[in-house]
C-alpha positions in Angstrom: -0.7 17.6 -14.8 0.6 14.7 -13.5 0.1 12.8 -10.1 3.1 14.5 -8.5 1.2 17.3 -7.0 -1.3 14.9 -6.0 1.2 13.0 -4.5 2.6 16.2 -2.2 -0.7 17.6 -1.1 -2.1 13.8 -0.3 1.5 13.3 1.5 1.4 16.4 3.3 -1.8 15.7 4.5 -1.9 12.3 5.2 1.3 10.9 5.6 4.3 11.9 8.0 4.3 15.5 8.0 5.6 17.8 10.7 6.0 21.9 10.5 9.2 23.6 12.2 6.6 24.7 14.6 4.9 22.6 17.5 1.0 21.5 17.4 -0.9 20.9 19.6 -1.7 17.1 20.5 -4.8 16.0 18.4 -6.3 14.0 21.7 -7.3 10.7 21.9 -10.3 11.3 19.3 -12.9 7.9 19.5 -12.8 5.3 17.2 -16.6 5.8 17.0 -16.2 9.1 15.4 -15.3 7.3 12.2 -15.6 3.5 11.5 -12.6 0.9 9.5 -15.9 1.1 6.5 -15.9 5.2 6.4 -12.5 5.4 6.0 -12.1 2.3 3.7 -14.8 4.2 1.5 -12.4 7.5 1.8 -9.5 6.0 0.5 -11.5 3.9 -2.3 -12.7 7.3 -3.5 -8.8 8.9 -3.2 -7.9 5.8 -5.3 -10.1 6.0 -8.3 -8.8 9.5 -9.1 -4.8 8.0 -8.4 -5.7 4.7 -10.7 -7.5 7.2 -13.4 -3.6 9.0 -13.6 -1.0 8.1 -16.2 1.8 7.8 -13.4 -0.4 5.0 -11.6 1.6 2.2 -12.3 -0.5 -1.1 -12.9 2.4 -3.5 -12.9 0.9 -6.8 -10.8 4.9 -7.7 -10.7 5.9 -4.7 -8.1 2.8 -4.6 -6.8 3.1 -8.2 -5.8 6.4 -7.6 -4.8 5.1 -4.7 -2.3 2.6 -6.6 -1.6 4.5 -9.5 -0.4 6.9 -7.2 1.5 4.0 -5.3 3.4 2.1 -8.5 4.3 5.3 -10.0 5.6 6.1 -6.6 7.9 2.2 -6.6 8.6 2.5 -10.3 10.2 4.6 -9.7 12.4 3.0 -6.6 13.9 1.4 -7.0 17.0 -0.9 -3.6 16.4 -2.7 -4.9 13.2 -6.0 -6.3 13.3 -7.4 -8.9 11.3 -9.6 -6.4 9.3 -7.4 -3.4 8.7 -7.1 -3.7 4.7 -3.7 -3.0 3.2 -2.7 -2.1 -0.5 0.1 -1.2 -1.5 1.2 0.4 -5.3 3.9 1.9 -7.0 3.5 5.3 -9.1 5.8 6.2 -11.5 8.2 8.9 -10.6 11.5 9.7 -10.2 11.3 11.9 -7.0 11.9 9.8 -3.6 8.6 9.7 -2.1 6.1 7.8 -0.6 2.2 8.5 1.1 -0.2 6.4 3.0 -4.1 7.2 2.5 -7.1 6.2 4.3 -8.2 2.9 4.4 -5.0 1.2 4.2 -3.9 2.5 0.9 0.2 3.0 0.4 1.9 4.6 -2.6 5.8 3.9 -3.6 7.3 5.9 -5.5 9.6 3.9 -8.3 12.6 7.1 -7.1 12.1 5.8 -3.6 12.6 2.2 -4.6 15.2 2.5 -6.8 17.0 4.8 -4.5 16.9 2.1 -1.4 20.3 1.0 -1.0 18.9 -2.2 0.4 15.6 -4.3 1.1 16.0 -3.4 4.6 16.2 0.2 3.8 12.7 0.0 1.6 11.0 -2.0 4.7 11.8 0.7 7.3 9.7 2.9 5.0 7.3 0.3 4.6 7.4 -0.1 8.5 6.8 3.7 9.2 3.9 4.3 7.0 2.0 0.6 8.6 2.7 1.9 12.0 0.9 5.4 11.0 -2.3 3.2 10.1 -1.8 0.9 13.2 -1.7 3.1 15.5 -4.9 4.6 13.7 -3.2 8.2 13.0 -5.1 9.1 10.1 -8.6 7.9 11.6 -8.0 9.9 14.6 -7.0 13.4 12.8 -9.8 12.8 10.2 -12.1 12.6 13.2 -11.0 15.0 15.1 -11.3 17.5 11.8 -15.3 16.1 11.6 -15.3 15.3 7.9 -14.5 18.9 7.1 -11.2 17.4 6.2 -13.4 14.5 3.8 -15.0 17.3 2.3 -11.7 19.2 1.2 -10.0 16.6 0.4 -12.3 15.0 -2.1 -12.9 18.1 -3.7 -8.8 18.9 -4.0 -8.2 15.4 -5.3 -11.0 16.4 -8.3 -9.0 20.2 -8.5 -5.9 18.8 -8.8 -6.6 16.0 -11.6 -8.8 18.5 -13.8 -6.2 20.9 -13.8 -3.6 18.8 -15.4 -3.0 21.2 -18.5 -2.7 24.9 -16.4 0.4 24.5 -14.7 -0.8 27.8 -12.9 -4.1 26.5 -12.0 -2.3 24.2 -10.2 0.1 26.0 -8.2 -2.6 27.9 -7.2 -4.5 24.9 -5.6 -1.2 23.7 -4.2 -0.7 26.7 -2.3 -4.2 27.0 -1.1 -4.3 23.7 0.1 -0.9 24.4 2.2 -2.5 27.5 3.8 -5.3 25.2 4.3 -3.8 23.0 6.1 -1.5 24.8 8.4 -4.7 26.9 9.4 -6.9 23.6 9.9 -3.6 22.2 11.8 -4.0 18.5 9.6 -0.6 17.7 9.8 1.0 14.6 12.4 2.5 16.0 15.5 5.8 15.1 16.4 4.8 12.6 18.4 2.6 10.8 16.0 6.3 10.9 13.8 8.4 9.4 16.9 5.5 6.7 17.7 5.2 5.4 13.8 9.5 5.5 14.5 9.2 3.3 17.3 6.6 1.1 16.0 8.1 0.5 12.6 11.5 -0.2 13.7 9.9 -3.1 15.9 8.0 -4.3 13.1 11.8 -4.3 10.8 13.1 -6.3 13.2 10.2 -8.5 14.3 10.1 -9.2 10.4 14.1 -9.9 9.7 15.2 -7.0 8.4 18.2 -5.2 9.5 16.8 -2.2 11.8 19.8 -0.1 11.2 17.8 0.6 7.7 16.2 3.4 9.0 18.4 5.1 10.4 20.5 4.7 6.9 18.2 5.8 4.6 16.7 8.4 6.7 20.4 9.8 7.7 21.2 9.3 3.9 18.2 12.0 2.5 19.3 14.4 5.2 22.7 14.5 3.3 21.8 14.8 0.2 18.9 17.8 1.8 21.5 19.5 3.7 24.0 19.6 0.1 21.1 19.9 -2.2 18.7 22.2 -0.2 16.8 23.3 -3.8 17.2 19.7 -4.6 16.5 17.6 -1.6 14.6 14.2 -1.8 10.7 15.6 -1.5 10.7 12.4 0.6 12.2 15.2 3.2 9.6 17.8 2.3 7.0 15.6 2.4 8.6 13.4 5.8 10.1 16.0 7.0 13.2 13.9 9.6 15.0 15.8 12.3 18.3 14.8 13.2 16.2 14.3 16.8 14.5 11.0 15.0 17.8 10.0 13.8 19.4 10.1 16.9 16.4 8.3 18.5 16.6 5.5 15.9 20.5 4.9 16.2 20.1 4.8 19.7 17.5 1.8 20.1 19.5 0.1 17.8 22.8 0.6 18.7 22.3 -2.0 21.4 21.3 -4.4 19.1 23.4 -7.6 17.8 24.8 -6.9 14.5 22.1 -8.3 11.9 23.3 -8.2 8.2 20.1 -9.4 5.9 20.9 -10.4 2.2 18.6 -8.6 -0.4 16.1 -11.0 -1.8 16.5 -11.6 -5.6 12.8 -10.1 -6.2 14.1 -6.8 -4.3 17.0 -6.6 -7.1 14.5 -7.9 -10.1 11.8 -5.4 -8.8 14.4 -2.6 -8.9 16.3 -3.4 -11.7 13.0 -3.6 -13.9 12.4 -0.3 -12.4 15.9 1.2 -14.0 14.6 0.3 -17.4 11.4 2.0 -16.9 13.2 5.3 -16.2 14.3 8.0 -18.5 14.9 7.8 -22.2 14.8 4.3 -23.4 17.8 4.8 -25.8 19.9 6.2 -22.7 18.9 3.5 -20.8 19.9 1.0 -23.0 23.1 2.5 -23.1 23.5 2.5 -19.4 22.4 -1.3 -19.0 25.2 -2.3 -21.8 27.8 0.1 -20.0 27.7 -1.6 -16.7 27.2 -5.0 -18.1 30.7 -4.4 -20.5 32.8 -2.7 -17.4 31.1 -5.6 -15.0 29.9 -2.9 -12.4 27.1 -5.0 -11.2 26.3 -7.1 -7.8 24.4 -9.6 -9.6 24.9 -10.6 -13.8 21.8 -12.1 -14.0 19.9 -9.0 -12.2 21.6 -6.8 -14.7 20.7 -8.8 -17.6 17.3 -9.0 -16.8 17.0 -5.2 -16.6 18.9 -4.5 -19.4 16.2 -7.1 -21.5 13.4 -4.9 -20.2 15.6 -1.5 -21.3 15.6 -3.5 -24.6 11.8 -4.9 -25.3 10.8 -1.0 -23.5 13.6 0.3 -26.8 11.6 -2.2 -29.1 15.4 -4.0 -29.9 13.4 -7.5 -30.0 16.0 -9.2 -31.8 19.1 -7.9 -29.4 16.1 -9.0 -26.3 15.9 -12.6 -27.7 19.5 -12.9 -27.9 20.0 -11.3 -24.6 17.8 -13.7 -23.0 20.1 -16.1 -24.5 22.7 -15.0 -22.1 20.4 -14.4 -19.4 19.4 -18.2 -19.3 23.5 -19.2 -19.5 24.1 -17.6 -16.2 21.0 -18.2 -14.5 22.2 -22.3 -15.1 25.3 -21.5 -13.0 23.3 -19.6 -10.3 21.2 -21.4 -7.9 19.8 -18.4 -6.5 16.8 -17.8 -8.5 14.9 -20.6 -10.2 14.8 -22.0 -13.5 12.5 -23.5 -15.2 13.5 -24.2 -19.1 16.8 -24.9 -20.3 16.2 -22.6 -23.4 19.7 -24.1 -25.4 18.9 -27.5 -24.8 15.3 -27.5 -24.6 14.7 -29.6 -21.2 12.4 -28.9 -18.5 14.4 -28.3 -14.8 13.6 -27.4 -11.9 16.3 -25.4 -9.8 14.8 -25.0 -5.9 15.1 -21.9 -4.3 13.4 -19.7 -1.4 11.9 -17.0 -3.8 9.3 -18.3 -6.2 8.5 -14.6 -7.7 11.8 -14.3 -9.0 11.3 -17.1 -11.6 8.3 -16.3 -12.3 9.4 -13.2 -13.1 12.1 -14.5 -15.6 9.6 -17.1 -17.3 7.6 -14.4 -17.9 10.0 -12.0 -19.9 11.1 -15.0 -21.5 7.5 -15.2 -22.9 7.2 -11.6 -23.7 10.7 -11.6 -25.6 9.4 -14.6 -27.9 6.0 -13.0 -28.7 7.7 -9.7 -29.8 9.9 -11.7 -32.2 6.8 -13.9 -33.4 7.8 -17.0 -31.8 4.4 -17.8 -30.5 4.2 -21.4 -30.2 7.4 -21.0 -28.5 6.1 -18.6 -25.9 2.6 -20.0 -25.2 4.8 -23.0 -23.9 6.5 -21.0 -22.1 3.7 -19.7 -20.1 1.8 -23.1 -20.1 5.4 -24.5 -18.6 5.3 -21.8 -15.8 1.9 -21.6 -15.3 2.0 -25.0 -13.9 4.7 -24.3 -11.3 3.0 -20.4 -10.6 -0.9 -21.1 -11.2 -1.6 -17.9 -9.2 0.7 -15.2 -10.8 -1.1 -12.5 -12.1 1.3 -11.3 -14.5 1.9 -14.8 -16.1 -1.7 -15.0 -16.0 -2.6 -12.0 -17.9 0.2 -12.2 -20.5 -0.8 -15.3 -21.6 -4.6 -14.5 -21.8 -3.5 -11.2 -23.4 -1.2 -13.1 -25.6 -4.2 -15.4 -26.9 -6.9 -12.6 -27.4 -3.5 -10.6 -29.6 -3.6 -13.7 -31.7 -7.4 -14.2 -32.1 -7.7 -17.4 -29.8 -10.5 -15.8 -28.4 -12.5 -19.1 -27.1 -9.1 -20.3 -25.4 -8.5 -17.3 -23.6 -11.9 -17.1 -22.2 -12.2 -20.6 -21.5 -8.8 -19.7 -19.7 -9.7 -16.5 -18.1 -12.7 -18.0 -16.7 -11.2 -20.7 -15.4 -8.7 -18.5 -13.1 -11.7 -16.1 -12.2 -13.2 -19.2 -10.6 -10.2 -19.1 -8.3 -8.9 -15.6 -8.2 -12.5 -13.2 -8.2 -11.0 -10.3 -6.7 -8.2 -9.1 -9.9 -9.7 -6.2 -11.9 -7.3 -6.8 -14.5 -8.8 -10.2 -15.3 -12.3 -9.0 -15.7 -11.6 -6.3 -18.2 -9.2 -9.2 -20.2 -13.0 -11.0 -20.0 -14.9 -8.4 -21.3 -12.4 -7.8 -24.3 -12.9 -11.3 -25.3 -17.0 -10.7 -25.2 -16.5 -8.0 -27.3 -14.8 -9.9 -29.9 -17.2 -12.6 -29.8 -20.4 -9.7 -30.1 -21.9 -10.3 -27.0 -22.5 -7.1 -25.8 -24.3 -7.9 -22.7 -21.5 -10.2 -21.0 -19.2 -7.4 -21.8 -20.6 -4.6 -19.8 -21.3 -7.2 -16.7 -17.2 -8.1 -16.8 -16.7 -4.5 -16.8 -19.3 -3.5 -14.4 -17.1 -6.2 -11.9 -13.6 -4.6 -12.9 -14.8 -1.2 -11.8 -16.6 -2.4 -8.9 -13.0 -4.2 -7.7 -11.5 -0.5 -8.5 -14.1 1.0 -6.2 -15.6 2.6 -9.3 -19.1 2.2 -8.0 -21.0 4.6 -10.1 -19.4 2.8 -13.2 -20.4 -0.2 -12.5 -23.8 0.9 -12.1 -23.7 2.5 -15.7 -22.0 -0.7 -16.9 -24.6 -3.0 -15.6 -27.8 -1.0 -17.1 -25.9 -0.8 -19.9 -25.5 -4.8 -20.1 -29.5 -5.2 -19.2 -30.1 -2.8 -22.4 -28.2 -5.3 -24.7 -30.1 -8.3 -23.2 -29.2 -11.4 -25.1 -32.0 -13.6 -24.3 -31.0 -15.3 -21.7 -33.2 -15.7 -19.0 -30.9 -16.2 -16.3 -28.3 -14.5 -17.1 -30.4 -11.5 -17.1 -31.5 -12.4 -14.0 -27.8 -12.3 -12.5 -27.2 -9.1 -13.9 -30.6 -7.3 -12.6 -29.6 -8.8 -9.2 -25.8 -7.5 -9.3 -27.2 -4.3 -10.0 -29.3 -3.9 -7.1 -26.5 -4.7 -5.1 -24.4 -3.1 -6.5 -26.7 0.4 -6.1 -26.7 -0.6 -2.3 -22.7 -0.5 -2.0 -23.0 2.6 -3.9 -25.8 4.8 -2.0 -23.5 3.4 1.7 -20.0 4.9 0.0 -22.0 7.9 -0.5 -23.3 8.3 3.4 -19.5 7.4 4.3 -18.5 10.4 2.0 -21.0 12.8 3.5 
């Protein structure tokens, strides 16, 4: 089964749902009735059974992208504090959807990003689902439920993933679930959906964007619901919007000046490498080289950079490399994203700009499309170029120490990979990238404590217990770093036993 149904019953549950029917006000429920830590803990154990799915997309492109956008809508909102936690992720699937979780925890789906007309349109999502948490919406109802709700829940999320292969099975937790929760009365009142309104559309506007994105997108889904009622965006089954909220919307912004925002290039790269994820690759491809041929495009070199991804994802490496070819041409004669090799002529430039993601972004495709045609001098420059200019970007980061473990430069890449964790200690990614180059190089020990840290950063505690005993039964002789793991462990066996209380 795939996250989907997660998806709804976590989104029904948590996120911005509100029956036909009126509910009763939850009350102003005490913070004290469950602490930031408890519900962190919550939504760390909700996201070890969303990370363990297929659908879970582990891009660090659009998650740095989301990331980027949230943090920047998050700065300028005056409800935050300084320790509410934020994530945000992308799942892959085409329905237009998006959930917020305990703990700060906020799931995109790639429909709902590609379907946003504009970056302003994505933020006003962004906005409503940060309000929810600011205004401490989901702490409240989980407190006023008394951990029956934890209970439930973590036994649903277990359900629903074990039942992946009986459709039926699945249904049938769906359904209980619903009756569940209408019974338990879980959902947000209307209120709670008109405050998180009010509160995101300052937060849009506090951050830049044009505010009249929420009223388009959300005026948008109620067409294509009201034409398409078996059809309709599960955004609205899930979020349900009355043309009340609408109307609420347009009219504190009506008074507004005019604003008209320009999409950021890493908007358009982030949805256009989205496109070329979707449906069959072949099909894909097809679309990519039909738009590009009849010119029906904003941007050339947005186009062109999804249709290289529809063509690496197609595994057409030569047609990529001479794609990328043309990519670079008009990327010369557009200032708007930066450049940093002139691939024709073979000179190092420099073209200034306001987004740094976005050429980060092309240097590494560039890379990628030169490793799959065996140019790997050519592409280990490449990333050594851009590494220099983007030190910190995790995808750059990991294709190049994935690029060097691929071609058995094992001491490189963890001379490499150490290096950045000495900087960076908090990317998963990286550790398991560490522990594959252990592997190679027999020490068994070093291994397990690299993966013991990548679960730990997943909030996997229970594996990174196994993985640590597992690392002290392959000692290696060495006396201290024996002694490291031994004391990681008992840590780590502390933060486990506190998320278990915080479950209970």
């Amino acid at each position: 089964m795939k996250l989907a149904c997660l998806i709804i019953v976590l989104s029904t549950w948590f996120s911005t749902i509100s029956f036909a029917h009126e509910l009763p006000e939850l009350g102003d429920v005490s913070q004290a009735s469950i602490t930031p830590h408890q519900e962190r803990q919550l939504g760390l154990s909700i996201m070890r059974q969303v990370r363990a799915d297929p659908s879970y997309m582990d891009d660090p492109e659009i998650a740095s992208y989301l990331g980027n956008l949230g943090h920047k809508l998050i700065a300028n909102s005056s409800e935050a504090s300084a320790n509410q936690l934020f994530e945000f992720f992308a799942i892959d699937n085409p329905a237009i959807n998006a959930f917020a979780l305990p703990g700060g925890f906020m799931g995109f789906n790639s429909g709902l990003i590609i379907a946003a007309q504009s970056e302003s349109e994505l933020a006003a999502v962004m906005s409503h689902e940060i309000a929810h948490v600011t205004q401490k919406h989901l702490a409240r109802m989980i407190a006023a439920q008394k951990y029956d709700l934890v209970k439930q829940l973590a036994a649903l999320a277990v359900a629903i993933v074990a039942s992946r292969a009986d459709a039926q099975a699945s249904q049938a937790v769906l359904i209980a679930s619903q009756a569940s929760m209408i019974q338990s009365k879980l959902d947000f009142t209307r209120n709670h959906e008109k405050e998180a309104d009010r509160i995101g559309l300052s937060i849009l506007l506090d951050a830049g964007f044009n505010p009249q994105g929420m009223a388009d997108f959300f005026e948008r889904l109620q067409r294509a619901g009201r034409f398409h009622e078996n059809g309709a965006p599960s955004y609205l089954r899930t979020h349900p919007i009355t043309y009340e909220r609408i109307a609420d919307i347009e009219n504190r912004t009506r008074k507004l000046p005019y604003r008209q925002v320009p999409d950021s290039i890493d908007f358009l790269l982030v949805r256009a490498k989205l496109r070329a994820l979707q449906g069959n690759a072949r099909n894909t491809v097809r679309q990519f080289k039909t738009r590009l041929a009849e010119k029906r495009y904003n941007n050339e070199a947005v186009e062109r950079y999804g249709y290289i991804h529809a063509l690496l994802r197609a595994k057409k490496y030569k047609q990529a490399n001479a794609e990328l070819a043309l990519l670079y041409q008009v990327l010369h004669s557009d200032s708007s994203i930066p450049v940093l090799t002139n691939h024709q002529l073979g000179e190092t430039v420099r073209i200034e700009s306001k987004s740094l993601i976005a050429g980060a972004m092309i240097e590494t495709l560039s890379a990628r499309v030169k490793l799959t045609n065996g140019d790997t001098t050519d592409a280990y420059n490449a990333y050594k170029t851009a590494l220099k200019i983007y030190p910190q970007y995790r995808a750059l980061i990991h294709g190049y120490a994935q690029a060097l473990i691929e071609n058995k430069q094992i001491d490189t890449a963890l001379e490499f990979i150490t290096q950045k964790l000495q900087l960076v200690q908090s990317d998963p990614q990286l550790f398991s990238l560490q522990a594959q180059c252990y592997e190679l190089l027999g020490d068994k020990m070093l291994k397990h404590r690299a993966l013991a840290e990548s679960y730990l950063l997943k909030g996997h505690y229970a594996g990174a217990v196994d993985q640590l005993k597992t690392a002290l039964q392959n000692s290696n002789g060495n006396f201290y770093q024996l002694s490291s793991v031994e004391a990681r462990l008992k840590h780590v066996e502390t933060l486990r036993e506190e998320a278990d209380k915080a479950e209970k």
